[in-house]
FIGULUM-492761 format. One line per field, with one value per residue (C-alpha): residue number from 1; residue in three letters; x negated, y negated, z negated. Coordinates in steps of 0.1 Angstrom, whole numbers, always signed. Layout:
N
seq = [NUM, ...]
type = [ALA, ...]
x = [X, ...]
y = [Y, ...]
z = [Z, ...]
//
This chain:
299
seq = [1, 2, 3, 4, 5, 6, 7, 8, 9, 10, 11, 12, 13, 14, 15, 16, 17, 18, 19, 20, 21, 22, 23, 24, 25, 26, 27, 28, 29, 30, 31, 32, 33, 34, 35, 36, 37, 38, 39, 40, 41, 42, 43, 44, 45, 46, 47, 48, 49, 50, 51, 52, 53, 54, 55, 56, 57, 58, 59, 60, 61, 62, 63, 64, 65, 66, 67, 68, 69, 70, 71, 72, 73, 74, 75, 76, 77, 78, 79, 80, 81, 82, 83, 84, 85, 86, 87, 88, 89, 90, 91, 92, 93, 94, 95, 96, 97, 98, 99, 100, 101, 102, 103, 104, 105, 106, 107, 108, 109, 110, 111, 112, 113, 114, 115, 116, 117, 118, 119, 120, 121, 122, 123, 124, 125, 126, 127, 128, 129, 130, 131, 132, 133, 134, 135, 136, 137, 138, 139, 140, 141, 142, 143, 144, 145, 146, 147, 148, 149, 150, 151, 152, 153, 154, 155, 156, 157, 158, 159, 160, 161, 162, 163, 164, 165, 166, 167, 168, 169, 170, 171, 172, 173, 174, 175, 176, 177, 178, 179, 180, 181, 182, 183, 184, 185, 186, 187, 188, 189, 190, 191, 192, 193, 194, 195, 196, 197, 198, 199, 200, 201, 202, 203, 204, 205, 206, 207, 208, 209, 210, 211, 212, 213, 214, 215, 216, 217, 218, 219, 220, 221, 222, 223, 224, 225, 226, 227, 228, 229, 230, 231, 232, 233, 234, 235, 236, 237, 238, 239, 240, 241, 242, 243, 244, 245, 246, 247, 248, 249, 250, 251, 252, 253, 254, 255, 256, 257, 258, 259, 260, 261, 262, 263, 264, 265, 266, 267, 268, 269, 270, 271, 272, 273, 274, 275, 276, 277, 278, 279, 280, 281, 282, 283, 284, 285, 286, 287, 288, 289, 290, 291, 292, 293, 294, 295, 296, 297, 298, 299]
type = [UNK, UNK, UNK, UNK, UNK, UNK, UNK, UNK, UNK, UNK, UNK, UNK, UNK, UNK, UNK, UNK, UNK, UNK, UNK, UNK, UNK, UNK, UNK, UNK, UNK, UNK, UNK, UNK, UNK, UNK, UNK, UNK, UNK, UNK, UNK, UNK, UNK, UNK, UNK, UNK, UNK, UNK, UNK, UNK, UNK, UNK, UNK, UNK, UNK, UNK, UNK, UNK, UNK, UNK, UNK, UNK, UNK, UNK, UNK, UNK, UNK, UNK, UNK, UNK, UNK, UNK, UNK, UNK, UNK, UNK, UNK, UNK, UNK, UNK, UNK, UNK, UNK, UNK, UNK, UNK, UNK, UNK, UNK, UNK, UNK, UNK, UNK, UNK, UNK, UNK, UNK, UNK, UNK, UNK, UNK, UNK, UNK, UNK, UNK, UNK, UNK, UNK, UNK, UNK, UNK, UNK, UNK, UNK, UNK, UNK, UNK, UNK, UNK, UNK, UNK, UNK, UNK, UNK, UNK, UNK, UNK, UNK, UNK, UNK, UNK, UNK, UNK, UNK, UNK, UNK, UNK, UNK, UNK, UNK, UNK, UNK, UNK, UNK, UNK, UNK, UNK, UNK, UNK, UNK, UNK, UNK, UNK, UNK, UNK, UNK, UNK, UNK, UNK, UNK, UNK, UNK, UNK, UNK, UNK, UNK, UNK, UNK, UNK, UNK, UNK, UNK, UNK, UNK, UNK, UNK, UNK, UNK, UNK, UNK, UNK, UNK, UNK, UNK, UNK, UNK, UNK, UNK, UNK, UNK, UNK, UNK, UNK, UNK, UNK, UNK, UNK, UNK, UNK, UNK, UNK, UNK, UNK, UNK, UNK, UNK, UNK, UNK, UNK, UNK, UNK, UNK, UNK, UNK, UNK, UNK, UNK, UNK, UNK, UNK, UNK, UNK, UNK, UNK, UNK, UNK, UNK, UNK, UNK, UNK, UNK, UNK, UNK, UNK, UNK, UNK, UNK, UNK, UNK, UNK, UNK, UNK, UNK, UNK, UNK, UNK, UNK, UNK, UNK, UNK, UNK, UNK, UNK, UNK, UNK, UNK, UNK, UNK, UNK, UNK, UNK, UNK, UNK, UNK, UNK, UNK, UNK, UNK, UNK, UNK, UNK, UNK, UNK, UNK, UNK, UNK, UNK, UNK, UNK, UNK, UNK, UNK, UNK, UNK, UNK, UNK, UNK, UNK, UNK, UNK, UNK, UNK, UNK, UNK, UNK, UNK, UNK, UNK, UNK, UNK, UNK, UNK, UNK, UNK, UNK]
x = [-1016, -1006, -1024, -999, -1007, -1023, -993, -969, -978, -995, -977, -952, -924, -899, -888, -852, -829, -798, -763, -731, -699, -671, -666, -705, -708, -738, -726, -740, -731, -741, -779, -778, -770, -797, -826, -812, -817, -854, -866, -847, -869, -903, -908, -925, -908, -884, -891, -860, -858, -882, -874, -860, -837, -828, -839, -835, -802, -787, -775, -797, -770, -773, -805, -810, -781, -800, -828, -804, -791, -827, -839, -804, -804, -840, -846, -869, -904, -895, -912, -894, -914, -893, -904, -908, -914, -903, -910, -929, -950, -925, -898, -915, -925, -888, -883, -912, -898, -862, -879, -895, -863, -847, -871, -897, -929, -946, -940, -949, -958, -961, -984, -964, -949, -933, -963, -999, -1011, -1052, -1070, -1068, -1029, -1025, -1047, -1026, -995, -1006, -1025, -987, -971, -995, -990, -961, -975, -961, -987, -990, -993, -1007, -981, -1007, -980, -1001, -979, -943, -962, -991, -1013, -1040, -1048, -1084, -1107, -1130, -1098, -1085, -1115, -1112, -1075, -1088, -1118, -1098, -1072, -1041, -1035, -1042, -1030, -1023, -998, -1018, -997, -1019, -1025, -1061, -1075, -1110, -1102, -1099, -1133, -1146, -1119, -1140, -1171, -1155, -1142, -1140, -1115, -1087, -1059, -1051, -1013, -1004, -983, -965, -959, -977, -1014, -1005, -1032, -1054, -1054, -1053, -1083, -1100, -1090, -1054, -1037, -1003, -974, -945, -930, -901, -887, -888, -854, -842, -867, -880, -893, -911, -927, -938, -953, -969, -985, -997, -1015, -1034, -1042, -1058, -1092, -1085, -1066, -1068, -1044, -1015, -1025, -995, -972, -981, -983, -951, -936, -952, -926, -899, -930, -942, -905, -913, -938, -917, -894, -870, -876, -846, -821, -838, -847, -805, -799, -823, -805, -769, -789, -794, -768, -777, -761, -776, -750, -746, -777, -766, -772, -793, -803, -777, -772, -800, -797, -780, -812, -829, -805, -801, -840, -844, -812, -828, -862, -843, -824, -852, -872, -839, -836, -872, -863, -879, -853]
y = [-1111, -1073, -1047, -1040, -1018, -1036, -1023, -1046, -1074, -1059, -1050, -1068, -1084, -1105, -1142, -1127, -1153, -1158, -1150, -1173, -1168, -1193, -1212, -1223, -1194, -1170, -1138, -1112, -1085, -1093, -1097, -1066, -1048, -1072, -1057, -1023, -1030, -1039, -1014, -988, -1009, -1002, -1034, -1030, -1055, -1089, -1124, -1139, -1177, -1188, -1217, -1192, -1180, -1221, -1221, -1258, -1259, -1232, -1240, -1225, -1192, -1190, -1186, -1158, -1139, -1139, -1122, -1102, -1090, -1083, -1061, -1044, -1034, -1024, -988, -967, -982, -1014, -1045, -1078, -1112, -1140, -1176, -1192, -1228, -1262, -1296, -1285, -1261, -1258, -1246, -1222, -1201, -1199, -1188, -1164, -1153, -1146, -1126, -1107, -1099, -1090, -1063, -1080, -1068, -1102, -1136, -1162, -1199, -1233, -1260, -1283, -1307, -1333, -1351, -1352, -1334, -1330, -1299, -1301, -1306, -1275, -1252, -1260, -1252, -1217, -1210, -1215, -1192, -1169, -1166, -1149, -1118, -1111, -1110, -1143, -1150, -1183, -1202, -1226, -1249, -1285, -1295, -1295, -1295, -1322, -1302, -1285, -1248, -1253, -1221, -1234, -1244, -1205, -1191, -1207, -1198, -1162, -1166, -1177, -1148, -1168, -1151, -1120, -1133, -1163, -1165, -1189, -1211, -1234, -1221, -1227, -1192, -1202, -1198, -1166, -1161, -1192, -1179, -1140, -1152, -1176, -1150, -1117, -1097, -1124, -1107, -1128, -1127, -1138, -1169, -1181, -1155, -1169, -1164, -1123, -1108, -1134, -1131, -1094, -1092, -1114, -1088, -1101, -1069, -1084, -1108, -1124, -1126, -1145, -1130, -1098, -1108, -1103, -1079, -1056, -1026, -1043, -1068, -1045, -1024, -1054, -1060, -1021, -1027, -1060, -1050, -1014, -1005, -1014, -1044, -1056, -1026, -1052, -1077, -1066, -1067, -1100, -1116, -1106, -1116, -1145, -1170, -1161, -1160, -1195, -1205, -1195, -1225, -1249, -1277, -1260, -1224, -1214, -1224, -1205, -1174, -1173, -1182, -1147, -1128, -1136, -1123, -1095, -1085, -1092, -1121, -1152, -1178, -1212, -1228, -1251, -1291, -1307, -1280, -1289, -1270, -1271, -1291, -1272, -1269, -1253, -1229, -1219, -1213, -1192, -1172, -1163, -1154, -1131, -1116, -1111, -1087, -1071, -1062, -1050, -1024, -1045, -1043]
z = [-1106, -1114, -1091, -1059, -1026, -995, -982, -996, -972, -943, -907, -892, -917, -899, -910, -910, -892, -916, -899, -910, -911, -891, -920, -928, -957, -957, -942, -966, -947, -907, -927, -946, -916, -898, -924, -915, -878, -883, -902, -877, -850, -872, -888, -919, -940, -939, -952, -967, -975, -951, -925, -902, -927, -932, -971, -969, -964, -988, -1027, -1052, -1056, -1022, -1016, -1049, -1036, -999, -1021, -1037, -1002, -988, -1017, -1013, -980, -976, -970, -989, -978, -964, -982, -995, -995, -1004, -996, -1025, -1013, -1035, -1036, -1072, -1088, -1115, -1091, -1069, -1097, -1111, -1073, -1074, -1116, -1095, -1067, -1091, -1114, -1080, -1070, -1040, -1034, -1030, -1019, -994, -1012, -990, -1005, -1022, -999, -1012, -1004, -988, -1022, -1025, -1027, -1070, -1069, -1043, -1061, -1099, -1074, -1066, -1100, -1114, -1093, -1092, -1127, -1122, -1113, -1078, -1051, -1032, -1001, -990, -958, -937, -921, -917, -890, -915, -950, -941, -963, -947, -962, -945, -946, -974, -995, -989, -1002, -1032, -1040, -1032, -1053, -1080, -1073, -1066, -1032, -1010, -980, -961, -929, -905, -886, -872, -841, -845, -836, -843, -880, -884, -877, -901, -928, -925, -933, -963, -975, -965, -990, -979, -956, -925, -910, -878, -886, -851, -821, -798, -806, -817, -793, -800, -839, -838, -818, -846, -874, -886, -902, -906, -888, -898, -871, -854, -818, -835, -847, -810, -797, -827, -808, -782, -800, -829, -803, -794, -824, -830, -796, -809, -838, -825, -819, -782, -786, -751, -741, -751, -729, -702, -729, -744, -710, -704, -738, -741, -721, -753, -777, -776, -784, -824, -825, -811, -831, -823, -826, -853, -826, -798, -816, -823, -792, -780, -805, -791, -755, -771, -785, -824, -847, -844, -842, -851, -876, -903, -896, -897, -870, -840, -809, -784, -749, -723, -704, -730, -740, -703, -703, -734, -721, -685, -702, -730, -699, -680, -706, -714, -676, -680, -705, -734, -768]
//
């Protein structure tokens, strides 16, 4: 793994929701301008081809020119970290070889999942994409995946350098504090919204973050307060963020994150099936939430 700045996958790097066009196609330009948005908003970085950005459903062009578009559009300073997740080894590392030939600073690797693999078949996975010389950064997703990064496992991918970082989305704060003694060099990132204060407070120095797509200043402000050395100065703002929070670690959270950017006045749009439209009730709730903290002065 070649020597890269702490930097590169620290702060707050949003899981960039992917606009289309009318017809269904990608629309290149509405997520440039997207990336240009965040980074005018403070985010540190953008995280194209994760399940926000509906890798699953894009060709393989599609998803390299999404890279392509990422590394384009990001000013001076602003990081790129691809997902590279596949079904195989094999293929995520031609994705991680294709984020590197584009220009990203790192990337962010599921276990395979394909299949319930065991511990042996998950750590060949990241020693072959590791191999490729980008930073990785480890994606704890149990609930979707099946495969449980568990705290001891992570220390030994770290031990054995094949990540720097992992995004925890378990939900399970009492982690963090088992993954610190483990092993301490390992960088932990806030993996859903919902638990920001509470992962901050136990030492996470990054978030990829999902209602950031709607509400970038607030919610990176939110972050910058959980992760200070008076963390409990966010609690007003999380409290108050946290109704449209909790959305990111629901089933549904790529509709209703779109549905928040429409509120706010961004591109979200329509999601590609298998995603359909959300109930009518739901919808209606995530509107009057988003309308509420806009009302409050949060953007």
């Amino acid at each position: 793994m070649r020597t890269t700045p702490r930097e590169a996958w620290r702060g707050v790097h949003v899981a960039a929701a992917l606009p289309f066009t009318a017809a269904g196609d990608v629309d290149h330009d509405a997520y440039a301008e997207h990336i240009g948005f965040l980074a005018a908003n403070g985010c540190d970085g953008v995280c194209p081809n994760g399940s926000l950005g509906e890798y699953q459903t894009l060709s393989d062009a599609e998803r390299s020119a999404v890279v392509a578009t990422a590394v384009a559009a990001a000013p001076e300073g602003f990081r790129v970290m691809p997902g590279v997740a596949a079904y195989g080894a094999l293929e995520s590392a031609r994705w991680a070889e294709a984020a590197a030939s584009a220009g990203a600073h790192s990337v962010l690797l599921l276990p395979p999942n394909s299949y319930r693999a065991d511990e042996e078949t998950v750590v060949r996975h990241y020693r072959e994409v590791a191999a490729v010389g980008l930073p990785v950064v480890a994606y704890n997703n149990p609930i979707d995946t099946k495969v449980d990064l568990t705290p001891r496992l992570l220390a030994r991918l770290h031990e054995e350098e094949l990540i720097v970082a992992v995004k925890e989305f378990t939900g399970d704060v009492r982690r963090a504090y088992e993954l610190r003694e483990l092993a301490p060099e390992l960088d932990l990132l806030i993996g859903s919204d919902d638990v920001v204060l509470e992962l901050g407070i136990a030492g996470a120095v990054g978030w990829i973050a999902g209602v950031t797509n709607a509400l970038p200043a607030s919610t990176v402000e939110l972050y910058r307060l959980a992760t200070s050395d008076d963390p409990y100065k966010a609690l007003p703002l999380y409290q108050a963020l946290h109704p449209l929070l909790r959305w990111d670690s629901k089933t549904e959270f790529v509709q209703a994150i779109k549905i928040a950017m429409d509120v706010a006045g961004r591109r979200g749009g329509a999601c590609r099936p298998p995603r359909s439209p959300l109930p009518a009730e739901d919808a209606a709730a995530i509107t009057r939430i988003t309308e509420a903290l806009l009302a409050e002065g949060h953007r």
